[in-house]
C-alpha positions, 0 to 999 in steps of 0.5 A: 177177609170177606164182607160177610153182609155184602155177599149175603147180600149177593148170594140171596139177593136181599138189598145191603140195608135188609141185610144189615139191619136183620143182623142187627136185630138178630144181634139184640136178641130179636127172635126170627118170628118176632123180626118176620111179624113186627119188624116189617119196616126194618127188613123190608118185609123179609118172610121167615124162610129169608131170616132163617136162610140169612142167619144160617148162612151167616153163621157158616160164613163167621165159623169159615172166618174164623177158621181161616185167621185160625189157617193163616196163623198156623200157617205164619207160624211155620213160615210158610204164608205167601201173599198168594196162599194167604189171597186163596185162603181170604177168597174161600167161600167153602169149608171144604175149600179151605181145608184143601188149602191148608193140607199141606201145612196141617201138622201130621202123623209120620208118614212114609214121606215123613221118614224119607225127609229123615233120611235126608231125600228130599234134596233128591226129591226136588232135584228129580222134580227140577229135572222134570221142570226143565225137561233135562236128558238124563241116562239113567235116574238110579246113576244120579241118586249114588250120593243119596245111599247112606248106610248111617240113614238107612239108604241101602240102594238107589232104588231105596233112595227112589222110592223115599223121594217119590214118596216125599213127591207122592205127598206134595201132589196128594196134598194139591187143592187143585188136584183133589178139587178136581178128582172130588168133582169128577168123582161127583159127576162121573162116579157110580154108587155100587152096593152089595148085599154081604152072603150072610143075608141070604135072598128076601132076608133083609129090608135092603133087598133092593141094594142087593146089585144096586148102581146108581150115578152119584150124582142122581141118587135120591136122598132117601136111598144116599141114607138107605146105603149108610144105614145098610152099612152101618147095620154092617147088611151091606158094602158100597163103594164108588166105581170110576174109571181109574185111567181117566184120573191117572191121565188128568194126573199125568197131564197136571204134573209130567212136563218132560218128554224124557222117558226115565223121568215120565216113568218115573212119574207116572209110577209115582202120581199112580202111587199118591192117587190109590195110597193117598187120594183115592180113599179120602176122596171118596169118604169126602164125596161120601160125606158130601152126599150124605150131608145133601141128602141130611139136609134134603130128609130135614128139609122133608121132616120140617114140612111134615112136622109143619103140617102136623103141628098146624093140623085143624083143631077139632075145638075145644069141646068136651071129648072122650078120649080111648086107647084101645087095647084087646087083653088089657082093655080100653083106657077112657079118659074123660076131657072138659072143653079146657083139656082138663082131665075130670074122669077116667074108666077102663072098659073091655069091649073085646071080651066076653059078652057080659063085658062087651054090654058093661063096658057099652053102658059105661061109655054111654054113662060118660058121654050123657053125664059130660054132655060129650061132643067129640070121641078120640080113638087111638089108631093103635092095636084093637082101634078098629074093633073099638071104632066098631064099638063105639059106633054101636054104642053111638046108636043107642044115644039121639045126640051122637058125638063126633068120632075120629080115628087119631093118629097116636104116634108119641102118644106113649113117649109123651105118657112116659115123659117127665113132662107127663110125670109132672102132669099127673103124677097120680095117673098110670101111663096108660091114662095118661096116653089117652089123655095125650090122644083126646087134647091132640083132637081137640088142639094138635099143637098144644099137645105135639109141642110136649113131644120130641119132635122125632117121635111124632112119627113124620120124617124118614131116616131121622135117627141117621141124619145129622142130629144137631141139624135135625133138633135146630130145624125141627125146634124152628119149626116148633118155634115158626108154628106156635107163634103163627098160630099165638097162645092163650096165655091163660091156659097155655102149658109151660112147654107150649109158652117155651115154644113162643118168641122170647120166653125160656124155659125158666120165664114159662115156669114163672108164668105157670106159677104166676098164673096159678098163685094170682088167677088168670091174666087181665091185661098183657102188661101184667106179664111184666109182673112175672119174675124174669119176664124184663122188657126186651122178653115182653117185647118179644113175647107179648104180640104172640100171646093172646087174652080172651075177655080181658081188659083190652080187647087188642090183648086177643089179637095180634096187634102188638102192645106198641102200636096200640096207640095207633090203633087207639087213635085210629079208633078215635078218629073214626068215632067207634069204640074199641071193643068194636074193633071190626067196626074199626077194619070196615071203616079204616078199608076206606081210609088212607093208611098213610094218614097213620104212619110214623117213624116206626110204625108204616104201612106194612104193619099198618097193613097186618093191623087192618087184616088183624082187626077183620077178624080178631083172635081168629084160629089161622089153621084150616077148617077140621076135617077127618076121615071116615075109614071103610067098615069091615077093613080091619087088617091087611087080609081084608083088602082088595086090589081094586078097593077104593077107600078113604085115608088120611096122610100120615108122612110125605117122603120125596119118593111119595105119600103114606097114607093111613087105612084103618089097617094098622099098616100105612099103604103107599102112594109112589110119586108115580100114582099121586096124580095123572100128570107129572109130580117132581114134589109130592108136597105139591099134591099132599100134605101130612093130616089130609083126608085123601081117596085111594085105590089098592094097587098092590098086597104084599101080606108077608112083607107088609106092604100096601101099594096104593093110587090116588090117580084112578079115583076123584078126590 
């Protein structure tokens, strides 16, 4: 069987001791955030992209191992394992290889092959198949076969004989792993994707319009378009299918498995490979090349989920200052909730500025109240229906006041999954949903990923074809990077909601509860060691937890950093040598820039960690996500008519797709920028030019009223 560590080795070019000792720690329960941060010395300073691409192929190469022991045995069982079958099987590093192999022995329904094998032809199946090994002269195949007809088997004729040993022959050649091996890769390089739209939908009636004759070579379809296809056909819109050249397969067939140069025996053969190739190899052959590319193209839209969701969560924070927070609505009014520096909610008012003017001035003066009477410094406004009718609004209410709070517009996808949640509901049980939307939308100004972290990843409105793809790959990937995010960035322990400490290494759902529960009976954290008080919360959690985990004031000035609480002792050490106290630990960095790190390594603290040590204490508690900024939306565009080809406007990124960027323009309709028009050079990656939350300037290219659709450019203007 295979050295699983020596190939992961080979495979992802890591030493062997990396190797082995990540898995270790994998094994003891360490989280990849925690081996990525702290563990520096054990793996060499392996990243979290490495430990995750080690442990999932890890884990694939342990399932193939054990599906293999799984083979051999049934295989044993049946008498039917060779020293050569078993070396092929030991070999495999593909699941798809291995099953391919053990085809032949999987237990099966009966098939034609089956029957024939009962009616005793498959005597004659092997004497044909000799005669074509060795190439012997023969008159005439239905002469031979007069001892196989057997009234009692139902064996009527030779012809009948015939035809049961070429299905016995059918079978062995549709089941040689070579053969499929073959055909699959043929099929991946020379096949063509041809789709059709079925005459229910009429011209311009449907979203697939564009698959309507639609031809692309399997091997170059995009992964969007590979997802496009399946939905088509699962919404039952369209068919599609792969085009091939049926002749060059038969001759590759024949070329394989035809080694006798006499005709009655080459017919017969050529009859019967035609036979097992459109009965039984070609349908499966191209489901699995189907599957195949839809596995690539899954795990290509993830891949393109994660960034966007990366960049979303770790979206700059506007602060944590008093906000003012709205959903906008036309007929059912304004929902204005009040926020203090904290989140907490203080106050809630509905206002209808969209009415008549009695009400317009009303709900002008309430607003003006809210934002005098909490000193108010931020104005979150909900991208939703009726949100630029109320950023018009509040503009007009913010000239009426000298200290003018900042307003932006705020992307408020989930906001009403979130409102409706259970989370929610545990929340403020004694608000509507409505309130508590709004809620959502000014804490996500204030710190996106404190917020997001409460909503299913899928609903923040960031990924493509997220409902097609393969789902328990989709929440492992999207729930790692939730995970990655939160522990980049580090949690105030003393205000962190349950769900964002569920997100941080080592701690379950079940020890966030008991923290929230602790920190509510016995005040706010002191001192990191005080977690260990929590019920649940042992020492390997406190060892995974505590250095992403942050106390603003506390006992201990380290407790907000990210200096983890066993290397304190060196960091205390380090103070004392260089004469300064500890609560002036940047004094400590300037100084230790001058000083030999090595002076201070130890068996398990070295230089690497020493290293993120003297970077921590430059700037200690410090927020690593980029500086705040928004976006400042054209006044006057409201709706789509009220674009231009031409127009130069402002927009913020909403979703990155591999054919492009979606970009938010105030219109309640995303336009698109096409990889074609990012910039004014060549872009293989729109992730190399854009990202999810960047403020960009753009260019109307194209209109499509009816169809919704806005084509825009960011090459003709200067961002």
């Amino acid at each position: 069987m295979l050295n699983i560590p020596q190939l992961l080795a080979t495979e992802i070019n890591l030493k062997p001791h990396q190797v082995q000792n990540a898995l270790e720690l994998l094994a003891e329960g360490a989280t990849i955030p925690f081996i990525a941060r702290y563990r520096k010395e054990r793996t060499d300073e392996m990243n979290e992209v490495q430990l995750r691409e080690l442990s999932d192929r890890y884990t694939y190469l342990t399932e193939l191992e054990e599906r293999k022991s799984v083979i051999v045995s049934a295989i044993a069982q049946q008498g039917k394992l060779t020293d050569e079958l078993k070396a092929k099987i030991s070999s495999c590093l593909q699941k798809t290889e291995l099953e391919d192999l053990y085809l032949p022995y999987r237990p099966k329904r009966r098939t034609r092959a089956t029957i024939a094998r009962e009616k005793g032809l498959e005597a004659l199946a092997e004497f044909i198949k000799s005669l074509n090994v060795k190439n012997t002269a023969i008159a005439s195949l239905e002469e031979e076969t007069a001892k196989y007809i057997s009234e009692a088997k139902g064996v009527k004729t030779a012809e009948e004989a015939l035809k049961g040993a070429a299905d016995i022959l059918a079978e062995e050649v549709a089941e040689k792993a070579e053969l499929r091996a073959y055909i699959r890769d043929y099929l991946l390089e020379e096949g063509v994707f041809v789709s059709r739209i079925k005459d229910d939908y009429p011209e311009g009636t449907t979203k697939f319009e564009m698959y309507r004759n639609y031809k692309i070579r399997v091997k170059n379809i995009a992964p969007h378009n590979m997802l496009a296809l399946c939905r088509g056909e699962t919404e039952k819109v369209l068919s599609f299918e792969i085009a091939f050249d049926e002749d060059t397969v038969l001759y590759y067939l024949e070329s394989k498995e035809i080694k006798t140069k006499v005709r009655a025996i080459r017919d017969f053969y050529q009859a019967m490979l035609k036979d097992a190739f459109n009965r039984l190899m070609k349908v499966s052959l191209m489901g699995e090349v189907i599957s195949e590319k839809k596995v690539y193209a899954d795990m290509e839209s993830i891949k393109t989920f994660e960034t966007n969701l990366r960049e979303l969560l770790l979206s700059a924070p506007a602060g944590m200052k008093p906000t003012l927070a709205i959903d906008p609505g036309f007929r059912t009014g304004c929902k204005v909730a009040v926020l203090d520096q904290t989140g907490k909610f203080l106050e809630y008012q509905a206002v209808f500025p969209h009415q008549a003017a009695e009400q317009r001035a009303k709900a002008a003066q309430t607003v003006k109240n809210l934002i005098e009477k909490y000193k108010i410094e931020l104005i979150a406004i909900g991208n939703g229906t009726a949100s630029r009718e109320t950023e018009e609004f509040v503009t007009q209410v913010l000239q009426t006041i000298e200290r003018k709070p900042v307003k932006v517009m705020v992307n408020e996808s989930g906001a009403s999954i979130y409102s409706a949640s259970i989370v929610a509901l545990e929340e403020f049980p004694d608000l509507d949903v409505t309130v508590r939307g709004a809620i959502s939308i000014g804490r996500r100004l204030q710190d996106p990923l404190a917020e997001l972290v409460k909503i299913d990843p899928k609903s923040i409105g960031v990924g493509q074809y997220q409902h097609d793809v393969d789902q328990k790959l989709l929440k492992k990937k999207l729930d790692d990077t939730v995970e990655s995010c939160v522990n980049y960035v580090g949690v105030d322990l003393n205000t962190a909601s349950k769900e964002l400490l569920t997100s941080v290494s080592g701690i379950t759902a079940t020890v966030a509860n008991n923290i929230v529960a602790y920190r509510n009976q016995n005040g706010a954290f002191k001192n990191r060691r005080q977690l260990l008080k929590v019920p649940k919360l042992g020492p390997k959690a406190f060892e995974q937890a505590a250095g992403f985990l942050r106390i603003r004031g506390g006992d201990n000035p380290l407790d907000n950093t990210a200096v983890h609480p066993e290397s304190y002792s060196v960091v205390e050490a380090i103070a004392s040598d260089l004469n300064v106290p500890l609560n002036q630990v940047t004094q400590i960095a300037e100084k230790l820039k001058k000083t030999n790190l090595k002076k201070y390594v130890t068996d398990s603290v070295g230089e690497p960690t020493l290293r993120d040590i003297l970077s921590e204490l430059e700037k200690p508690g410090r927020d690593p996500r980029a500086e705040f900024k928004y976006a400042t939306f054209k006044e006057g565009i409201k709706e789509i008519r009220d674009l231009n080809v031409g127009m130069e406007l402002e927009g913020i990124v909403t979703n990155v797709a591999n054919f492009g960027a979606f970009v938010d323009i105030g219109v309640h309709q995303d336009g698109l920028v096409h990889i074609s028009q990012l910039a004014d050079r060549f872009v293989d990656d729109p992730n190399k030019i854009v990202k999810v939350g960047q403020v960009v300037k753009v260019q109307v290219l194209e209109i499509n009223e009816k169809l919704k659709r806005i084509s825009l450019s960011m090459k003709a203007v200067k961002q």
